[in-house]
Structure formats: structure tokens, C-alpha cells
C-alpha positions in Angstrom: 134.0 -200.5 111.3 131.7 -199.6 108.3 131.3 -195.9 107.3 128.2 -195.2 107.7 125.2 -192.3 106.7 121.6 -192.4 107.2 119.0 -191.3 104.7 115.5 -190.1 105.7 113.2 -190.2 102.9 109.6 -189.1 102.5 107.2 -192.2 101.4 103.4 -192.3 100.1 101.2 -195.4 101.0 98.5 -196.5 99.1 96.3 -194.4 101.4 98.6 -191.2 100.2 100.0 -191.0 104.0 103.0 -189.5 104.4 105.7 -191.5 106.5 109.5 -191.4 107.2 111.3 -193.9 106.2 115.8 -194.4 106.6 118.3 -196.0 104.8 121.6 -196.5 106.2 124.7 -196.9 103.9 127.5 -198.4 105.5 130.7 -197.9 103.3 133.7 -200.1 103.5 131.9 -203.4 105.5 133.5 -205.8 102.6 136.8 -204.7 102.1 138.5 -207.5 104.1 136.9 -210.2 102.0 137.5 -208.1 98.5 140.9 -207.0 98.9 143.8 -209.5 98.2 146.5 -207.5 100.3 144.1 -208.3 103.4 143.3 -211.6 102.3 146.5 -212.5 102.7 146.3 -211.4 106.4 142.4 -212.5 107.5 142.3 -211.6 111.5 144.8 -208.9 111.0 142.2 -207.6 108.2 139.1 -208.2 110.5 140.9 -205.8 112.9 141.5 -203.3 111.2 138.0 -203.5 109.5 136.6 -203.2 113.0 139.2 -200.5 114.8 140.0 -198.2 111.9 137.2 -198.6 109.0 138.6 -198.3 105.4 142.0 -197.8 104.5 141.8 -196.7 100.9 141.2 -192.5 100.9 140.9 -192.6 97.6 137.9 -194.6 97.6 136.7 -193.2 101.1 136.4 -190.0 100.0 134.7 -191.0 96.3 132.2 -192.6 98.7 131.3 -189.9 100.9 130.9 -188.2 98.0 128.2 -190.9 96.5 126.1 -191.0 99.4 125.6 -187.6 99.5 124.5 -187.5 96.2 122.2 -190.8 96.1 119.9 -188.2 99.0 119.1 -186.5 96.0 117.0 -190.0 94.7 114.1 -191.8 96.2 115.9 -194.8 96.8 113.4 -196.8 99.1 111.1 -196.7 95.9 113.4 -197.8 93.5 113.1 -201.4 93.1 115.8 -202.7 90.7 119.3 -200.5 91.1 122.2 -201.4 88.4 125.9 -200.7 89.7 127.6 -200.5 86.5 131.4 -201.1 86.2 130.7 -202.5 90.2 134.4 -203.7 90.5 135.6 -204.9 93.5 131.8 -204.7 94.6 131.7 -202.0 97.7 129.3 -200.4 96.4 126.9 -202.9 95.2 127.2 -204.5 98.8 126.9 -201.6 100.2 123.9 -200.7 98.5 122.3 -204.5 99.4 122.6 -204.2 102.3 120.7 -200.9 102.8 118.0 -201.6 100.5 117.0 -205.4 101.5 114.2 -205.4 99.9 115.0 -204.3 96.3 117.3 -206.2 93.7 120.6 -204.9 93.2 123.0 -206.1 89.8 126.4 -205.5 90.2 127.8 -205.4 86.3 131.6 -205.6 85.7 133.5 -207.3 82.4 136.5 -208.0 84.9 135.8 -211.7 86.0 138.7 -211.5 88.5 136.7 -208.2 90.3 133.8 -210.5 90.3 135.1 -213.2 91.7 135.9 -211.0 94.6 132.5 -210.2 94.7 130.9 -213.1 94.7 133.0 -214.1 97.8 131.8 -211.4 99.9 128.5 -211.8 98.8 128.2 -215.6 100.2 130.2 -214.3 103.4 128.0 -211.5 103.9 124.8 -213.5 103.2 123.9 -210.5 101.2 120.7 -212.3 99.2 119.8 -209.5 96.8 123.0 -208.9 95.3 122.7 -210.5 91.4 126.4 -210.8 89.8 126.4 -210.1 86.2 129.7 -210.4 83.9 129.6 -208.9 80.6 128.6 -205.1 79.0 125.2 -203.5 79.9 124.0 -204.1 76.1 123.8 -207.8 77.4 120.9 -206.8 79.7 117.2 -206.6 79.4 116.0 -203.1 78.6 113.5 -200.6 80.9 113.8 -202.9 83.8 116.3 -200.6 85.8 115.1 -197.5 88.1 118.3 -196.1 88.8 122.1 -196.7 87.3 124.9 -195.4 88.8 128.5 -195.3 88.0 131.0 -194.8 90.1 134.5 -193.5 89.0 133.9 -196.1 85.5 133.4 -194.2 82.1 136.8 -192.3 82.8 138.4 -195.5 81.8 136.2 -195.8 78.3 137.0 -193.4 75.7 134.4 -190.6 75.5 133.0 -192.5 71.9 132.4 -195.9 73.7 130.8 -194.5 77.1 127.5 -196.0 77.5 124.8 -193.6 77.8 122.9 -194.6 75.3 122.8 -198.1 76.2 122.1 -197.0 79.5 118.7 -195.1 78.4 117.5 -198.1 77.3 117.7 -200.2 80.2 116.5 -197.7 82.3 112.5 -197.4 82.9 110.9 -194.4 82.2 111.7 -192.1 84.9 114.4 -193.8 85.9 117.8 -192.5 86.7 121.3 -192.4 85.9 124.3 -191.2 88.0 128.0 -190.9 86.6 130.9 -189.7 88.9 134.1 -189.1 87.2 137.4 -187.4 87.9 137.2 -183.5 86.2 139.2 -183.0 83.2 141.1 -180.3 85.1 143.3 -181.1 88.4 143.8 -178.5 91.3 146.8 -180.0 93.2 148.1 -178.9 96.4 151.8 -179.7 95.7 153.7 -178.8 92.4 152.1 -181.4 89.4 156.2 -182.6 89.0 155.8 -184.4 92.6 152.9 -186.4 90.3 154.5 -187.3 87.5 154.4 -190.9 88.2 150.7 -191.1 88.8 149.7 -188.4 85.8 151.5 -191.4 83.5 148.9 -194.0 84.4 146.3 -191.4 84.5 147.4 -190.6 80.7 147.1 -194.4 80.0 144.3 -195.3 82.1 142.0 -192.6 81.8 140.7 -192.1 77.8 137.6 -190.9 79.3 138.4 -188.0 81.5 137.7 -185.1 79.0 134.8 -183.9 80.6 134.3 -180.4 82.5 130.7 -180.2 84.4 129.4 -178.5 81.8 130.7 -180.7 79.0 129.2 -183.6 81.1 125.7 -182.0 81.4 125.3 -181.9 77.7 126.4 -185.2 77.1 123.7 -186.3 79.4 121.1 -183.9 77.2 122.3 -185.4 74.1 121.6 -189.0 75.4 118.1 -188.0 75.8 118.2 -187.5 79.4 116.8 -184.0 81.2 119.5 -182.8 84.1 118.3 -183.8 87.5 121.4 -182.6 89.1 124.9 -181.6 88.6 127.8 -180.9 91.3 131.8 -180.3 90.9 132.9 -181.9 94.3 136.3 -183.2 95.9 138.0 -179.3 96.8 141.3 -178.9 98.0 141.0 -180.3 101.6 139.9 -183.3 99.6 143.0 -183.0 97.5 145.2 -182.3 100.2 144.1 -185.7 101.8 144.5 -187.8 98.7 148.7 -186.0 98.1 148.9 -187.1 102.3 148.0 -190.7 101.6 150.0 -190.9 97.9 153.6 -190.2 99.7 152.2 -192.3 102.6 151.6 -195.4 100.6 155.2 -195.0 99.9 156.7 -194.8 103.3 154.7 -198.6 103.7 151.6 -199.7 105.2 152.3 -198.2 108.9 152.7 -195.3 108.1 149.9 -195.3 105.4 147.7 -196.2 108.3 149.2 -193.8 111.6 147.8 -191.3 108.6 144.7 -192.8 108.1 142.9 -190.5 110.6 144.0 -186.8 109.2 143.1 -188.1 105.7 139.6 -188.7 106.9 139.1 -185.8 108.9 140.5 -183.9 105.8 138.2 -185.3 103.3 134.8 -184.6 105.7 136.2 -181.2 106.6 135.9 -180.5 102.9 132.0 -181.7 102.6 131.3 -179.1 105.5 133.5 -176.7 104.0 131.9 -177.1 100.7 128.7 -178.5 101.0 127.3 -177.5 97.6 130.4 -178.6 96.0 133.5 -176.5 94.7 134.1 -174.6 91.5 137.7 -175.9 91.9 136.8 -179.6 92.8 138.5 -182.4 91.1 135.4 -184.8 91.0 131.9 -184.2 88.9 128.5 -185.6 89.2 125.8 -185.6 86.8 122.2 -187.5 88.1 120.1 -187.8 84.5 116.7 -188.8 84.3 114.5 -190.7 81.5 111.4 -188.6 80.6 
């Protein structure tokens, strides 16, 4: 069972004529080819895929997030889209698959990720889906519309994040959208109950130095002007993710019988906050190249 949103956008013909045109995003369609843990159970994957949708919260809720955000972009006019740092490929599919007629490139420098992605890719029949290993500077410049970047630059330090490179492959016009985890953390719990996870954070995450703010200027700097800027993820969102961290360590059954509150904690937070929080542990920048 994908996760799924509609889009309505507003289109021009030639003729000027305004139409309606949608674009549905169905999150989470690909996880039982991509992930190895289900992999290693194929019709019990399939089933769960179908009955209870996506099992990782994390990533649920960092997608719920991204679709809302990609209905601030003209999408079904855009007609190359760059995932950049696409991973285990969800999103790149997921954007395929939506957008048919346009050419998505998923770019990673992990080959194992890509491997992944490749195999959901043939599976899926997904045509427009180009796989690309290596670091953007290895691709052509002003051929993307839009670039987005999903949870990525928080694991490059703030020297190395690739804004400028990303200017230059984008056409003019075009867009670029970075999600990242804010510098500062609202938990619900005491931050002692996280010590475990604020370790690999430490060692994983060079890059997450940025308030809104801070990101916003980084953007300006790059040469972009501000298209829009939110501070999302509030504390239902929170409480959802603590809920499915000391799940994941009572085992996958009771990860899952918890599956359901997570959810409806992480969507009650988008209707709580629907312009975002001033206390949210996520931020989103969308740039654009004038």
C-alpha cells in the first residue's frame, strides 16, 4: 500500500488556456524490492507492502513532509528533475512514476544504494528513471529544472555541501530544494534516553549546523533568491519518531502493532502545524536560479 497525495497544478497551452492538471505521489511503493531486511522475506514483504504501507517512520514522515513542499513547484513543467544523494531510490521512483513523461536522474556515490535501485527500477518497469553513480560535478551543467535533496548535505560537512555545483547544473530558473535535520532538537523524552543515537548523529552528521535562517543565507550566498523556507517536523512528529526508536528495540512485532499511532502521529502534526513549527526539528529551503 503506497502512500499516496495528489497535486493539482495550473497549466498554460500554447493557446494560453488554462487547464488542471494532477500528479499523484505514491510514497513507499519500492520498499520491498530496496530494503535487504525484506528481501530476505519476499511474500511476507509484498504483504506488508500491500496491508500496512511503509514501515520506516523516519522516512514516512520526511516524506510527507517533501510532498507537501514539492506543491510549492510546477512540477508537470519541469522536464528533467535531479534526486541528489537518491539512496536507496524511494524518491526517485517515486517521482518516476508520477511524472512519466519527464526524465528523472537518481545521483548517489554509494554503488551498493544503487544497486538497490536499479533492481526496483527493472521490477517496476519504471522507464524514466536514469541511475547515475558519482558526484554532481560529473554532470552536464544547465540541463536540470529542479534538484532536490532529501535529508543528504547533513552528512557533508558544511565546506563540501554542493550548492554551488548545484547552480550550475541547474537551468536558469530552475530550482533547488534541500531538507535537513535543524541544528537544534526538541525531544519529547529527556536527551539521556538518546544518548545512543546523538553518538551516530555526532559522527554521522558534519553537516547539521544549520538553523532556518542560517540555511536561507547559504542559499543567498550560492546565488540563489529564496523561493521558500519552512521549519517542519513539531513535536507530534517527534513524539512519533521516540515511539518507533524504543519500538525498534522491542523487535519487528512490536515495531509494526505501533506502526499505526506513529502514522497518525506524524499527519496529526501537518494539520496541527500546517505552516510548519518554530520548534520543528526538520528545515526546508526551495532556491531558485535567476
Amino acid at each position: 500500500m503506497a502512500e499516496g497525495s495528489t497535486i493539482k497544478l495550473q497549466l498554460k497551452n500554447k493557446n494560453q488556456d488554462i487547464k488542471m492538471s494532477t500528479i499523484k505521489l505514491e510514497y513507499g511503493n519500492s520498499q520491498h524490492l530496496i530494503s535487504k531486511r525484506m528481501q530476505s522475506f519476499p511474500a511476507l514483504a509484498w504483504i506488508l507492502n500491500k496491508t500496512v504501507g511503509y514501515t520506516n517512520i523516519g522516512n514516512y514522515a520526511r516524506s510527507k513532509v517533501f510532498k507537501k513542499h514539492l506543491s510549492k513547484l510546477d512540477l508537470a513543467n519541469m522536464e528533467k528533475i535531479l534526486d541528489l544523494g537518491c539512496g536507496y531510490g524511494d524518491n526517485a521512483i517515486m517521482m518516476s512514476r508520477a511524472l512519466p513523461g519527464r526524465r528523472i536522474v537518481g545521483l548517489d556515490i554509494d554503488p551498493t544504494a544503487l544497486s538497490r535501485v536499479r533492481y526496483a527500477k527493472d521490477k517496476l518497469n519504471v522507464s524514466n528513471l536514469t541511475i547515475h553513480e558519482g558526484k554532481i560535478d560529473t554532470l552536464k551543467e544547465g540541463e536540470f529544472d529542479l534538484i532536490y535533496s532529501v535529508d543528504v548535505f547533513e552528512h557533508i560537512p558544511a565546506e563540501e555541501m554542493p550548492f554551488a555545483e548545484a547552480f550550475k547544473k541547474l537551468k536558469k530558473g530552475g530550482y533547488l530544494l534541500v531538507k535537513i535535520p535543524n541544528k537544534v532538537q526538541s525531544t519529547i523524552l529527556n536527551e539521556k534516553y538518546f544518548a545512543e543515537h546523538n553518538k551516530w548523529v555526532d559522527h554521522e552528521h558534519p553537516g547539521q549546523v544549520y538553523l532556518l535562517k542560517d540555511l536561507e543565507n547559504r542559499f543567498r550566498k550560492e546565488g540563489f533568491i529564496i523561493n521558500f523556507a519552512s521549519q517542519t517536523d513539531g513535536k507530534l512528529a517527534r513524539a512519533a519518531w521516540e515511539l518507533a526508536y524504543f519500538t525498534k528495540k522491542g523487535g519487528a512485532l512490536l515495531q509494526l502493532l505501533a506502526l499505526p499511532l506513529c502514522k497518525l502521529l506524524v499527519n496529526l502534526d501537518q494539520l496541527i502545524y500546517p505552516n510548519g513549527s518554530s520548534k520543528g526539528n526538520a528545515i526546508t529551503v526551495i532556491g531558485q536560479k535567476i
